[in-house]
C-alpha positions as CSV (number, residue, x, y, z in Angstrom):
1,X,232.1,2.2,133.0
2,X,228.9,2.7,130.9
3,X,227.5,6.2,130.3
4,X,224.0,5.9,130.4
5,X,221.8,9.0,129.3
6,X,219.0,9.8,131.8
7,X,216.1,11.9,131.1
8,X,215.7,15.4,131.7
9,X,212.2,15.4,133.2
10,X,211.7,12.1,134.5
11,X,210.7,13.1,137.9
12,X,208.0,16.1,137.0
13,X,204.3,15.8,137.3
14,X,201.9,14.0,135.3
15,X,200.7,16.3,132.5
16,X,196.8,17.1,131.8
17,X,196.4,18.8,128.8
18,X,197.9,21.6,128.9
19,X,198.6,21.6,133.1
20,X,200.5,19.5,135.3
21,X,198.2,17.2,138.0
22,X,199.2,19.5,140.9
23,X,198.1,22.3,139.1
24,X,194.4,20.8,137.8
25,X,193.4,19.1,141.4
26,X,192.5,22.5,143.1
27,X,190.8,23.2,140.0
28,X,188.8,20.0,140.5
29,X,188.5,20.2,144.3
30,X,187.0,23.6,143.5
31,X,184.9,22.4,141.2
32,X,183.5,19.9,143.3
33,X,182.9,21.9,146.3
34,X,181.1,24.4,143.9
35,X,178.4,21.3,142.2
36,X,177.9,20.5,145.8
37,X,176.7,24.1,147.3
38,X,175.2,24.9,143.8
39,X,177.6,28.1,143.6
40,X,179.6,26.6,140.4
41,X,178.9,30.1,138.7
42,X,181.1,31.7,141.2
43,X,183.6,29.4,141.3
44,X,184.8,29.6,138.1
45,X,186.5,32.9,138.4
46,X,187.9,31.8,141.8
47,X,189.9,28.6,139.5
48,X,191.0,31.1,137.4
49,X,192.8,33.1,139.6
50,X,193.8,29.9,142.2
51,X,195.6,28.5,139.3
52,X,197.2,31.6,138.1
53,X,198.3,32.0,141.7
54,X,199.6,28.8,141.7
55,X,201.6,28.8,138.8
56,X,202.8,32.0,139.6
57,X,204.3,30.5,143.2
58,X,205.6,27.5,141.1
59,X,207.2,29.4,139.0
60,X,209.2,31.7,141.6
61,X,209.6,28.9,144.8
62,X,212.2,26.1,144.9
63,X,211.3,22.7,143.6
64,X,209.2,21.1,146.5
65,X,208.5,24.1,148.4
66,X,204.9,23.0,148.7
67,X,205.8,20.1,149.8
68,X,208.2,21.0,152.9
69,X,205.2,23.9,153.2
70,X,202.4,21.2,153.6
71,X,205.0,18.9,156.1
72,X,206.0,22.3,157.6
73,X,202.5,22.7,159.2
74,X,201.8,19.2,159.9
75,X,199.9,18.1,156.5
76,X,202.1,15.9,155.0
77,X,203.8,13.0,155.7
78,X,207.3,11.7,153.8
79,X,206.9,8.4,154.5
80,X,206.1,8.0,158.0
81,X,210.1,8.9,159.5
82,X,208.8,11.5,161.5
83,X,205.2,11.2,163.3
84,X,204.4,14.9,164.6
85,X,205.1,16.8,161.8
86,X,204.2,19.9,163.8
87,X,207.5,19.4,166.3
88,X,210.0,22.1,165.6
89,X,213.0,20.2,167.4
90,X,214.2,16.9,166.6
91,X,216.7,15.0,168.9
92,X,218.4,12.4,167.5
């Protein structure tokens, strides 16, 4: 058998600069939101803090927390196995 050596962070996000992608797209969703009602001033200290929130929860919660948070409440769906998302019992 042949050891082969597998990366250490193959499966994380894409970087941008200095963030990772899941980090920067609330930025840029907040951004966008703030060009379109012409409040862009205000929304720049609301980034701050969303992304300084958001690390912090990244930082404490399990990997994919967000994820089984988003599919907890029906947002998200792991490739289609399960169609309500919002059904708390599963019988199989």
């Amino acid at each position: 058998m042949k050891y082969v050596k597998v990366p250490k962070h193959i499966d994380d996000p894409m970087q941008f600069a200095f963030w990772e992608i899941d980090e920067v797209i609330p930025v840029m969703a907040l951004l966008f939101l703030g060009i379109l009602t012409g409040t862009l001033t205000y929304m720049w200290p609301l980034m701050y803090v969303v992304i300084k929130v958001y690390q912090r929860y990244k930082t404490t919660a399990r990997r994919g927390a967000l994820l089984h948070f988003l599919y907890f409440y029906g947002l998200y769906d792991p490739g289609g196995r399960n169609k309500n998302g919002a059904a708390r019992l599963f019988v199989g």
